[in-house]
C-alpha positions as CSV (number, residue, x, y, z in Angstrom):
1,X,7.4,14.9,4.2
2,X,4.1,15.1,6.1
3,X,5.1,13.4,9.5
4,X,1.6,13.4,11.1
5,X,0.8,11.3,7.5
6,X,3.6,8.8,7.7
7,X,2.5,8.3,11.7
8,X,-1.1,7.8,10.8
9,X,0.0,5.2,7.9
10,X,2.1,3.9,10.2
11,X,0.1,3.2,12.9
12,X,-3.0,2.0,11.1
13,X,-0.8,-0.8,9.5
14,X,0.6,-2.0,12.0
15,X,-2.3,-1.7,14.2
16,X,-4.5,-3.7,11.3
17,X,-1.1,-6.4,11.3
18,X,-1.6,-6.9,14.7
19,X,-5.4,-7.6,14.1
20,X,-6.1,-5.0,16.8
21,X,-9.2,-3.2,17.0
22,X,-9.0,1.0,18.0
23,X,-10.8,0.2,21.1
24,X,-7.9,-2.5,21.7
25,X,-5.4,-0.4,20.8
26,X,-7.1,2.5,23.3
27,X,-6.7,0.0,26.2
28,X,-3.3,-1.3,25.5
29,X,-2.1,2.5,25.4
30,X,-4.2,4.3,27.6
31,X,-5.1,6.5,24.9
32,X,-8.5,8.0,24.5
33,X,-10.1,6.5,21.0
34,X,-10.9,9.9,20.1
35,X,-7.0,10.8,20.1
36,X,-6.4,7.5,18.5
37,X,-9.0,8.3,16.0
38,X,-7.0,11.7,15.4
39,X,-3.7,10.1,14.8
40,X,-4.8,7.7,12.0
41,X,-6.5,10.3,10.3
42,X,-3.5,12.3,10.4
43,X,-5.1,15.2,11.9
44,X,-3.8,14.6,15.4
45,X,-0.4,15.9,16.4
46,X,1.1,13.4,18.9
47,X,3.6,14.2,21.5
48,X,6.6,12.3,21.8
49,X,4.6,10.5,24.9
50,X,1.8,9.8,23.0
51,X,4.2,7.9,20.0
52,X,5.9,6.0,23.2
53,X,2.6,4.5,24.6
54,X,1.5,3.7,20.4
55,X,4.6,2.3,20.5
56,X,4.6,0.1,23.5
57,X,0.8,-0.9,22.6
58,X,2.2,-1.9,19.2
59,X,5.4,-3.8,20.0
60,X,7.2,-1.6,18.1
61,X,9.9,1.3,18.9
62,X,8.4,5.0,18.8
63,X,11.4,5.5,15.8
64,X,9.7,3.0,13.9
65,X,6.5,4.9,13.9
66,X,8.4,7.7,12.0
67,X,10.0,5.7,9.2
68,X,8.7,5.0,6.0
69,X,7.7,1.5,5.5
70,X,6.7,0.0,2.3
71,X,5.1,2.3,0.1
72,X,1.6,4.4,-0.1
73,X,-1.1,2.9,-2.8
74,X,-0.3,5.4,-5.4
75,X,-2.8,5.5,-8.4
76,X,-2.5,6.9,-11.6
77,X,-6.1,7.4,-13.8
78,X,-6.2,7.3,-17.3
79,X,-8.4,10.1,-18.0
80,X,-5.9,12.2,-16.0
81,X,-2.6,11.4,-17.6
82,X,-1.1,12.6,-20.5
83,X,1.5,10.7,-23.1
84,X,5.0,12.9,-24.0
85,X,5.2,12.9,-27.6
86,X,8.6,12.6,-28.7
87,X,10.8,13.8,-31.8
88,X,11.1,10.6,-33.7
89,X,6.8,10.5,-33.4
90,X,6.9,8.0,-30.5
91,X,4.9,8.5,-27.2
92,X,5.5,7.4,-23.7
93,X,3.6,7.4,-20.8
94,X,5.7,7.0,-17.3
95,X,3.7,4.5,-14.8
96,X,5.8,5.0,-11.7
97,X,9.6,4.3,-10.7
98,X,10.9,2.5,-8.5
99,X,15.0,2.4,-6.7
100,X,16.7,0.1,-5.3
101,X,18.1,-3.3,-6.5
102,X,15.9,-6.5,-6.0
103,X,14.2,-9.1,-8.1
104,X,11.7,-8.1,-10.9
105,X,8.8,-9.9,-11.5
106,X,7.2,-9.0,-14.8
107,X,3.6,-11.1,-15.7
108,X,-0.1,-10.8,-17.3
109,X,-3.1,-11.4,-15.3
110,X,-6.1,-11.8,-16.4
111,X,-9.5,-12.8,-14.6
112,X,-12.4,-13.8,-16.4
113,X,-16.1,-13.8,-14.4
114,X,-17.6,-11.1,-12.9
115,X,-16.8,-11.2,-8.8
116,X,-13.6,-13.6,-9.7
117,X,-10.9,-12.7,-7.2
118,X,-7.3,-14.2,-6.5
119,X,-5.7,-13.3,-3.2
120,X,-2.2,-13.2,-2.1
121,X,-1.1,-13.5,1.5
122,X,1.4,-11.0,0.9
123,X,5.3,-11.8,0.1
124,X,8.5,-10.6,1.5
125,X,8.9,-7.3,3.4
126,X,9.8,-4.0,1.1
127,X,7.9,-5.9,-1.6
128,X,5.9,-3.3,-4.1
129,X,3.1,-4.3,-6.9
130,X,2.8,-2.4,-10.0
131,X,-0.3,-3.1,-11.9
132,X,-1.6,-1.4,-15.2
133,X,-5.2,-2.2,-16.6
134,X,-4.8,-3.3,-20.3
135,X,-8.9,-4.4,-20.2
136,X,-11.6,-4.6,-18.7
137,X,-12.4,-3.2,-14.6
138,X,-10.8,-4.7,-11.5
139,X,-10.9,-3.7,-8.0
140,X,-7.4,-4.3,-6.4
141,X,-4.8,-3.5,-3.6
142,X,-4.3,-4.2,0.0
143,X,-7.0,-5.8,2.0
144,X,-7.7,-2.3,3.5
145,X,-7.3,0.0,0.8
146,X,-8.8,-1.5,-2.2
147,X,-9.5,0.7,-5.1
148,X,-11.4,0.7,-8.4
149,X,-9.6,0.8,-11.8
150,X,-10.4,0.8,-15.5
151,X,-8.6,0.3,-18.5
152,X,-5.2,2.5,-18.4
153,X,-5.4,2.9,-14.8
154,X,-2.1,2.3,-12.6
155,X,-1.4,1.6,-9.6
156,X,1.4,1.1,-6.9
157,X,0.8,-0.9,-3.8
158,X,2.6,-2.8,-0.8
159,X,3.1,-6.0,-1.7
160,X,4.4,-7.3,2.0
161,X,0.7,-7.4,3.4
162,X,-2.8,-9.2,2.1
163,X,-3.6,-8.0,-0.7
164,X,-5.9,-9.1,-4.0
165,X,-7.9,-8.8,-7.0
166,X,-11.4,-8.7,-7.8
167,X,-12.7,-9.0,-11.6
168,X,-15.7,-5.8,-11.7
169,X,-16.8,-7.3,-15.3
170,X,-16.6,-9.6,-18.3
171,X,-12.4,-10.2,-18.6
172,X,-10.1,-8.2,-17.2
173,X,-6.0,-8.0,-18.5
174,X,-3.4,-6.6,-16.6
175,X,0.6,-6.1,-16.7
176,X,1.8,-7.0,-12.9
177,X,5.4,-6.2,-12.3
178,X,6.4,-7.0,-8.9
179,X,9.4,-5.4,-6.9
180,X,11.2,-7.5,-4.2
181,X,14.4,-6.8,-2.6
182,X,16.9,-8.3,-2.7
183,X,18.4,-8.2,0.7
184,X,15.7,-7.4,3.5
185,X,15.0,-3.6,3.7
186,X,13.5,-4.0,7.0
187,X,14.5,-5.6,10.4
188,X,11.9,-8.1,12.0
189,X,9.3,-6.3,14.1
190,X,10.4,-5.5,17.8
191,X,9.1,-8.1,20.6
């Protein structure tokens, strides 16, 4: 695992939760912007004081800064992938899995009107969405992180922050399945 990853993650979500800006952040910690900037890029590599003032400035414990929360957006391209043929002259293509034991909500979505967008305020903590483009173009994902996808494109998302869906062209289908726990994965956040 890439610590100096899972800090920047980390710290640029809950810094974006908090609706801080970096120079907001800088003041609250007494750290230079510049080393902030380092840290959510990943690049830096911050000294247990440096995670105690982030952590302070955040409201959250320095440990917290070093533990996976929610999930990366993960996206699988269609033009990338390959399908495993099979003896019996079937084919399957693996999206993604997922452990743990929770509620599983399976739908179809479909947004018709170029520029259409539903948004979600995001649901309970630990929740993932898995979405796969049956037609058409959408551009989808967490408010900060949105990406671009095409028919038999997939991705994987947190689903516990803002998040939503834009319509690129025409009609757009999609399979949504959405992971939620079933018992809270997570504690509330310090303060």
């Amino acid at each position: 695992m890439d610590y100096n990853e899972l800090v920047a993650r980390n710290v640029r979500r809950f810094r974006r939760e908090r609706g801080l800006s970096l120079g907001e952040l800088s003041r609250r910690s007494g750290l230079s912007k510049q080393t902030l900037s380092k840290v959510e890029q990943g690049v830096g590599n911050p000294t247990v004081d440096t995670l105690s003032a982030l952590g302070d400035a955040l409201d959250v414990s320095p440990r917290r800064l070093l533990t996976v929360w929610g999930s990366a957006v993960y996206v699988q391209r269609e033009a990338t992938e390959t399908w495993q043929r099979q003896d019996d002259g079937s084919a399957e293509r693996v999206l993604d899995q997922v452990y743990g034991s929770g509620y599983v909500h399976t739908s179809l979505l479909t947004l018709e009107g170029e520029g259409r967008v539903r948004s979600f305020p995001g649901h309970s903590l630990g929740t993932l969405i898995h979405l796969y483009v049956i037609a058409g173009a959408l551009r989808t994902g967490p408010l900060e992180e949105q990406v671009d996808l095409a028919t038999g494109d997939f991705v994987r998302f947190p689903g516990d922050i803002p998040y939503r869906h834009t319509c690129l062209a025409g009609r757009m289908l999609a399979h949504v399945v959405m992971t939620i726990p079933q018992a809270g994965q997570f504690g509330p956040p310090a303060g």
